[in-house]
N, C-alpha and C positions, 0 to 999 in steps of 0.2 A: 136238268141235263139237256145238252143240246143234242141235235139228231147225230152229230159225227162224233158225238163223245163215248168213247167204250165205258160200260157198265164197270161196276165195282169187280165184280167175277172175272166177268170177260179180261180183263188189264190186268189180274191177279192170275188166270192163266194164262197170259203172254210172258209174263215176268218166269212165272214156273218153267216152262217151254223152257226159255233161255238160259234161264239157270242149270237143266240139266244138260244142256245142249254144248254147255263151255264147263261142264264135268263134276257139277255138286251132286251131289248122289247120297247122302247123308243134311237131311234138315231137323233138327231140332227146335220144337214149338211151345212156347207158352202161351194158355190161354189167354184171350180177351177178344173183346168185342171189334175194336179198327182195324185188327189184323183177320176178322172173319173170312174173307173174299180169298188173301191168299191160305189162311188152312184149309177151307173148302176145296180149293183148286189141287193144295197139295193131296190131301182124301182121294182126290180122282186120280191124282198120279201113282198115290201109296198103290190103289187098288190094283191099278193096271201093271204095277213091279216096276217102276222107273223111277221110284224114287223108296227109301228107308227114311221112316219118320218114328221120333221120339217126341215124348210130350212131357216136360218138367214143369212143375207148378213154380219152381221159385227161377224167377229168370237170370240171377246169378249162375244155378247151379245149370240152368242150360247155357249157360254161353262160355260156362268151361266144361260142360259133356261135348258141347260143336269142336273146342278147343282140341278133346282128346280124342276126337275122332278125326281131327286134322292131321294130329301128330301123327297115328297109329297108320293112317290109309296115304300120308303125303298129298293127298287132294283138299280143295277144298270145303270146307265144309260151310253151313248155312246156320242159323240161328234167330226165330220171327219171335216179336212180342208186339204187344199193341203199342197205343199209347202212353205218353206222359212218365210217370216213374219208372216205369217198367223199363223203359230203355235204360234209363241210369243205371239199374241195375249190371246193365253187361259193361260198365268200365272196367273192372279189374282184370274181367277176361280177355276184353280188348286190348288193355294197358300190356301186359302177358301178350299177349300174339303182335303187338308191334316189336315188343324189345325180341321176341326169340323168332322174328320173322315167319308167323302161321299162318295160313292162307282162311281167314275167321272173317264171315261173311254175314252182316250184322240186316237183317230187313226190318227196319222199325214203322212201322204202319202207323199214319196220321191222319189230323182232322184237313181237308180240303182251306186252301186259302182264304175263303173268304172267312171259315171261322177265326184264325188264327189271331190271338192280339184282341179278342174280341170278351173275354171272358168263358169261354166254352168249358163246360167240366173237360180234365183230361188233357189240357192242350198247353203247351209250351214250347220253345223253341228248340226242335230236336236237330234240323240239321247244323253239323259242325258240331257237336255235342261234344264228342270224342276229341275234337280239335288236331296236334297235329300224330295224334295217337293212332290214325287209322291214313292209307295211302292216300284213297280216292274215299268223295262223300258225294251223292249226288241227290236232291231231293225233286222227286217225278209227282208232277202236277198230276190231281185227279182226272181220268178220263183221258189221260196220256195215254200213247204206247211206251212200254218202263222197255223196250229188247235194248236200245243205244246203252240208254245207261247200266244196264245188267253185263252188257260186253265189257263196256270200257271200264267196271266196279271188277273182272273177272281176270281182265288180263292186268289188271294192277295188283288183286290179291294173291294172282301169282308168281309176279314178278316178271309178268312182259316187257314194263318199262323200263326203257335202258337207265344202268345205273341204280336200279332201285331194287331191294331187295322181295320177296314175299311177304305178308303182312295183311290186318286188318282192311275194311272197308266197308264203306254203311252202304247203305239204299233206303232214302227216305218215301215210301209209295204213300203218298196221301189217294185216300180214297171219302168219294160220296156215297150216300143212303143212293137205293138200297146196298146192304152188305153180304144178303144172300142170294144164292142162287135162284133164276128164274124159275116157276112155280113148275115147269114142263120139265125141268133140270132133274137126273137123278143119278148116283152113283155107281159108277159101269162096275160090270162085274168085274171076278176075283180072276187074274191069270195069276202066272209063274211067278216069284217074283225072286228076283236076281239075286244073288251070292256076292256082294262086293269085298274082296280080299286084300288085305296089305300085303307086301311082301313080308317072307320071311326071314327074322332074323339078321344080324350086324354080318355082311361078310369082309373073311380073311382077304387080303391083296398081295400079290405079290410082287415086288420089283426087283429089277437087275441087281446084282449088288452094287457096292458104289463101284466107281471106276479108282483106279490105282492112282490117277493122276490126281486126286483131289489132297489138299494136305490134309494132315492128323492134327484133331483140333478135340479140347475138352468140353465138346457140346454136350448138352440135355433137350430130348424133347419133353415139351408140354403139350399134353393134352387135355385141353379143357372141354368144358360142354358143348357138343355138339361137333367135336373133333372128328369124328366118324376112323375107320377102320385105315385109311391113309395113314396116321399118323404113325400108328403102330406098323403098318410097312416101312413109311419112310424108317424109323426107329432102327428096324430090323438091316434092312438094306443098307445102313450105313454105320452101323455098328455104335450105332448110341445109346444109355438106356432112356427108358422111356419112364416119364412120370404120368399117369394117366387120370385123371378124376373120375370115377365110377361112371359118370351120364357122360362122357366122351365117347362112349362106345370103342373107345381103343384099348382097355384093360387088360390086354390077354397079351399072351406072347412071352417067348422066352427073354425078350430083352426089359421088361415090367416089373417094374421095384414096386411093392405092396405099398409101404408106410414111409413116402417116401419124402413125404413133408415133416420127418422128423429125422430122416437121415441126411437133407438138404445138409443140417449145420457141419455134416462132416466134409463138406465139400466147399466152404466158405473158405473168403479171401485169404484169411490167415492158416489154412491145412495146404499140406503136401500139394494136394491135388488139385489147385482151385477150381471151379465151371470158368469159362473160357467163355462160352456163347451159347446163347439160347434161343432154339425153333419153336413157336408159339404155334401151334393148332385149335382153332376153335377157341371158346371164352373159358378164361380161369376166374373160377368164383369162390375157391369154398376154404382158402387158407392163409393165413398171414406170411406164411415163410414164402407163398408163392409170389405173391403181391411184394414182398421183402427184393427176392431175388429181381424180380421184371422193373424193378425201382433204381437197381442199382446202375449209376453210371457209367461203372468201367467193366459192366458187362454186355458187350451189345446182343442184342435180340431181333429174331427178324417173326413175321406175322404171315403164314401161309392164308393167303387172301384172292383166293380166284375167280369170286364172284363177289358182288358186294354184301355188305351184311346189315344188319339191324342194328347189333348191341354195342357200337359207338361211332360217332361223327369222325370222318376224316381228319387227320391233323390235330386228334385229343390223344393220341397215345403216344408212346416215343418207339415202338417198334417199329423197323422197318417192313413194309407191305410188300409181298411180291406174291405176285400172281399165277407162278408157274413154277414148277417142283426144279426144272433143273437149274434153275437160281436158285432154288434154295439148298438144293445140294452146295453149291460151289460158297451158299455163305456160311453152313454147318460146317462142309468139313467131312474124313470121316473119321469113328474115334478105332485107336489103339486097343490093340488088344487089352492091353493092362487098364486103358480109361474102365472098358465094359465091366472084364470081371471084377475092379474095385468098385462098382455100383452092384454088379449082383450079391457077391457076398456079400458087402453092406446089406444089401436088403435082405437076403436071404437071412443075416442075423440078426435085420431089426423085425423079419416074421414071425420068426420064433420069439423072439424078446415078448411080441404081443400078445401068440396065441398062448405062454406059460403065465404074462399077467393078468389076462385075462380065464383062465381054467383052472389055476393052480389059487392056495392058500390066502394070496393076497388081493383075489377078487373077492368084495362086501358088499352085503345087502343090507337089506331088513332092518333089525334089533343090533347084527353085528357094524353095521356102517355107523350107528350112532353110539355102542361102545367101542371102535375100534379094533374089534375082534376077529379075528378071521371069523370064515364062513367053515361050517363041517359038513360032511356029505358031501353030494354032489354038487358041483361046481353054479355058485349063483349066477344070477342073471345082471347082468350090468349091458347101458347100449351099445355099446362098441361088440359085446360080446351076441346082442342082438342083430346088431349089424352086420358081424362076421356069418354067422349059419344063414340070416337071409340070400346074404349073398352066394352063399354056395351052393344052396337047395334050388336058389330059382331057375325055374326055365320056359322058355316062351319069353315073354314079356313083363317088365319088373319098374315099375314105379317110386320113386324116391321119394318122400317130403321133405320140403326144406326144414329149416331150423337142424337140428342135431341129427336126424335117420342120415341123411345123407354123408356126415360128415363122418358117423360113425362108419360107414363104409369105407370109405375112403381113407379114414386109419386101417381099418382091423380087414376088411374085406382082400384075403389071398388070391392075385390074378391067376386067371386059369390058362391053360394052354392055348383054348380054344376059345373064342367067344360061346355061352352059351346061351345067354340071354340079351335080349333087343332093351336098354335101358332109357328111362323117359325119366324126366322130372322141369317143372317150371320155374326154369333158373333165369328165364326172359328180367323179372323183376322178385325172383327166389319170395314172395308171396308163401302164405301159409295159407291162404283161403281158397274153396275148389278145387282142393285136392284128391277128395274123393269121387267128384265128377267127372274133372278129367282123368282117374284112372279108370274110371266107366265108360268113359267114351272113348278110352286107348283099345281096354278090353274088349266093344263091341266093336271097334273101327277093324281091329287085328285079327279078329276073331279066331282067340286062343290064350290058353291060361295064359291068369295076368297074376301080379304078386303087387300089394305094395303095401310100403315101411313108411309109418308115422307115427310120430308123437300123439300124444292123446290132446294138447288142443289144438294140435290140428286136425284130430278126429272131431273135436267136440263143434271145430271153426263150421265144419263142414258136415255136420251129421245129416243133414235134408239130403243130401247127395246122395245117399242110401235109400232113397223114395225113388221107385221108379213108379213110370207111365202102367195102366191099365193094359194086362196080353202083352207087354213088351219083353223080348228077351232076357232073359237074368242073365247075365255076362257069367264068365267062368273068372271071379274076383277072387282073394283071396287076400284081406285085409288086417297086416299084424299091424295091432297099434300096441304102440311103446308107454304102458301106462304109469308114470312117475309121478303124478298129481300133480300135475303142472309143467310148468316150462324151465327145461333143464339147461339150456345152452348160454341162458344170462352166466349162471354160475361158474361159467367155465368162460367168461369173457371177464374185464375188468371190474365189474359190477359183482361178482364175486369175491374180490379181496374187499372191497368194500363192507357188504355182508360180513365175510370174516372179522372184521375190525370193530364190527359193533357198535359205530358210530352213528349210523342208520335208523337202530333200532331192529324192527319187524320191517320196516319200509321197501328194504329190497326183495323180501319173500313176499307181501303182500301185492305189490305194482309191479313186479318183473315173476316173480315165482306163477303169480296166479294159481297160490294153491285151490282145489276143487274135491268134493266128495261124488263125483255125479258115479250112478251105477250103469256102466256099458254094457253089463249083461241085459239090464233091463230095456236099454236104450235099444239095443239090437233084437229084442222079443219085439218091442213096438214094431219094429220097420219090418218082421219078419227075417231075419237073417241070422244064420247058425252062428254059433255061439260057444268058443274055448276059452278054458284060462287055464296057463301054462307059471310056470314058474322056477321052473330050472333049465339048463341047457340041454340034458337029456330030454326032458319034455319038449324043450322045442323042437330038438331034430328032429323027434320022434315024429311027431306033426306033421312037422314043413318037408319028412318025406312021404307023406301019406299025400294017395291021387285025391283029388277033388272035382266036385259038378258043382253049380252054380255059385252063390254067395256064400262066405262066413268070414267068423271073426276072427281071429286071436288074438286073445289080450292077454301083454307080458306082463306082468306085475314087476316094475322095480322100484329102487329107493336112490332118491338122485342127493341124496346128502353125502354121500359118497366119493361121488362123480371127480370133483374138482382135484382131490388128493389120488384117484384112480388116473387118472391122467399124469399126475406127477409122475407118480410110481412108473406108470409107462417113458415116458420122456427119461425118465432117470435110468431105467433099464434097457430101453432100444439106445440111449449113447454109451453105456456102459460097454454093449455085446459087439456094437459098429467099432467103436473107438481098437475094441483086443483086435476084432479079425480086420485092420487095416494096418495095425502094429502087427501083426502078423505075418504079413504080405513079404 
């Protein structure tokens, strides 16, 4: 090392400096050996209270706990592993924070140039790794000063650069021997150490009503993921209903059809009443009939778009982009008295339609979903019907899994008046893996009961996530997984009629079911974490209104052989109840 070259430590606390200094305040670390210098540095800042550090052994599951601590605080968050594999590990969570734009701030510590290319254990070529999955990547020679490239890594994760949205970014710090601190070095003592808080909660908005002057048009809002609480104002204020996706965070409000992707067909070309135009908020992910209508040609659509976004390239979609609400007033419209309350009744009788198919005789489980039989007693358990009590009981903060949790809300879950919970799910690339990490890192970013709904293999994807760091906070979790033995949502996509057909064979249950015996109770004794099994609707509510402190489980026991004709049964009975009350009108 030459005499102006800073030490491994020294350059590993410049980097740390900088990093809190442009607002990371949450680092999550996996061990190893070429990242020593900076966890050493972070130690000293842990000590002093300037920084919150978490320590996950598998670096997957860290760099989707940095993920959910992005989400939950809106700042950036940080994520170090050493070398070599270890960094591959954080693509998925990378891939996830480019498409939903999170400010996921990747430090992958390296061998110094001269090893590189050389054969060195450990050593491969990290920078660009991520390619064009991350904003900015910048790889800082050993014995650098890392402050330029930490600024200019900082304002691109949060979207300083014009045009660019928030998003991923590496920091490659290569560093030389030694990797520890100098022998006189020791760890300052223990101060205060800071309370970093998200806000609280989705809030309600209010706008003007529309003006008179705008004409009467048969718009629908969509609110998709990440739609935030605008939507359902605009909605409001201009007397549209609103179709909301659960993680929109717009679900509430008097203008908000529950199940409203199955009431869409009463409003198609060929009815009374067609949709006329449609305002697009935020990303629609989670439904064909939505994707159906946003296709259609002779209905135009416009894209409230006033910052740029992540989850598609200019000029791939056919919606019209505008950037400011009072354009997009003048291209909705506003709706007719008669437009609104022929969307609320409808829904208001496709709610009902759900919560009697769902509670009443013709929800099956068990023994009776493979005879056919109704269910006696009290009312089984089916997802949608897990879907609907999550959704009602939550508050604080509620996490979705993709695959089926999510969708089942979004049929069966009744919008509340009011927002009452702050809803999160990784719909960037709708992923099933790291989902219990970043509801870990939502729960300690927000800090405040968190809830979240998954299928069991997306519990099973993600069980390490459940390991935490050595004295680290137990987050206030509360994790229902949906246990069906396997993966229920093939069955309910075309790969299901298939199966039915018996053409197949076992081949669709086998490579799409993934049926499993694994035991969750036992799995949750290992990691230390409490532990229910529920299995009627009574039980569950009973539960999910009971207060809770740190971890536990619940596991719903259902039977997904059911599932595909439960869905009929619904469809068949929300167009039945729509169909009378608009012949009624």
């Amino acid at each position: 090392m030459s005499p102006e070259e800073l030490t491994a430590v020294d350059a590993a606390r410049i980097a740390v400096t900088a990093l809190l200094l442009e607002g990371v305040r949450y680092v999550v670390v996996a061990p190893g050996s070429r990242s020593a210098p900076m966890a050493y540095a972070l130690a000293e800042a842990d000590a002093m209270g300037r920084v919150e550090l978490l320590v996950r052994i598998d670096e997957r599951d860290a760099g989707f706990t940095a993920l959910g601590l992005a989400l939950a605080t809106g700042a950036p968050a940080a994520v170090l592993t050493t070398s070599g594999t270890a960094v591959g590990n954080l693509l998925p969570a990378v891939m996830e924070a480019n498409h939903a734009a999170v400010p996921l701030v990747v430090i992958s510590a390296d061998r110094p140039e001269e090893l590189r290319g050389t054969g060195a254990n450990q050593t491969t070529l990290q920078l660009d790794l991520f390619g064009e999955h991350v904003r900015f990547a910048a790889d800082v020679p050993a014995g650098s000063d890392p402050r330029r490239a930490v600024e200019t890594a900082l304002s691109a994760a949060t979207g300083a650069f014009e045009d660019t949205p928030p998003g991923p970014v590496q920091l490659n710090l290569a560093f030389r021997d030694p990797l520890v601190p100098a022998p006189g070095d020791r760890l300052p003592p223990e101060s205060g150490r800071r309370v970093y808080r998200a806000p609280r909660g989705p809030l309600a908005l209010d706008f003007p009503p529309a003006s008179g002057s705008l004409p009467e048009r048969r718009t629908v809002v969509l609110a998709g993921h990440d739609a935030g609480p605008v939507a359902e104002a605009f909605a409001r204020a201009h007397g549209l209903p609103l179709l909301a996706e659960p993680s929109s965070n717009a679900r509430f409000g008097p203008n908000a059809v529950g199940p409203y992707r199955i009431v869409l067909d009463a409003f198609g070309p060929d009815s009374a009443q067609p949709i006329e135009r449609v305002v697009l908020f935020g990303r629609p992910t989670l439904s064909r009939p939505v994707s159906n209508l946003l296709a259609r040609a002779d209905v135009p659509a416009a894209l409230y778009q006033p910052v740029p976004v992540a989850w598609y390239e200019p000029g791939r979609r056919t919606e019209l982009p505008l950037d400011n609400l009072a354009d997009l007033a003048d291209f909705a419209g506003r709706g007719s008295a008669a437009w609104l309350d022929a969307w609320l009744l409808a829904g208001a009788a496709a709610q009902h339609a759900v919560d009697l198919a769902l509670s009443g005789p013709a929800a099956v489980t068990g023994s009776a979903a493979a005879t056919g039989t109704a269910a006696s007693g009290p009312a089984a358990l089916t997802g949608p019907a897990v879907g609907a009590l999550v959704w009602e009981h939550s508050r604080g903060q509620l996490v979705l899994g993709s695959s089926n949790g999510i969708r089942d809300v979004d049929l069966a879950g009744a919008p509340a008046p009011e927002p009452a919970t702050t809803v999160f799910a990784n719909r960037g690339l709708s992923g099933i893996d790291g989902t219990l990490a970043t509801a870990t890192g939502i729960a300690l970013g927000g800090r405040q009961e968190t809830t979240v709904l998954l299928g069991d293999v997306t519990f099973l994807h993600d069980a390490g996530g459940l390991l935490l760091g050595a004295g680290e906070e137990e987050p206030a979790l509360r994790i229902v997984v949906l246990n069906d033995a396997g993966g229920a949502i093939f069955g309910l996509l075309e790969h299901g009629a298939v199966e039915a057909a018996g053409r197949y064979g076992t081949a669709v249950e086998r490579l799409f079911g993934t049926p499993h015996t694994v035991d969750i109770a036992a799995l949750a004794a290992a990691y230390g974490v409490a532990h229910r099994s529920v299995s009627t609707t009574a039980e569950l509510a009973a539960v999910l209104a009971e207060p809770w402190d740190g971890r536990s489980i619940i596991e719903v026991h259902t039977d997904r052989r059911g599932l595909r004709d439960l869905h009929t049964r619904i469809r068949a009975a929300v167009g039945a109840a729509v169909a009378g009350v608009l012949a009624a009108e």
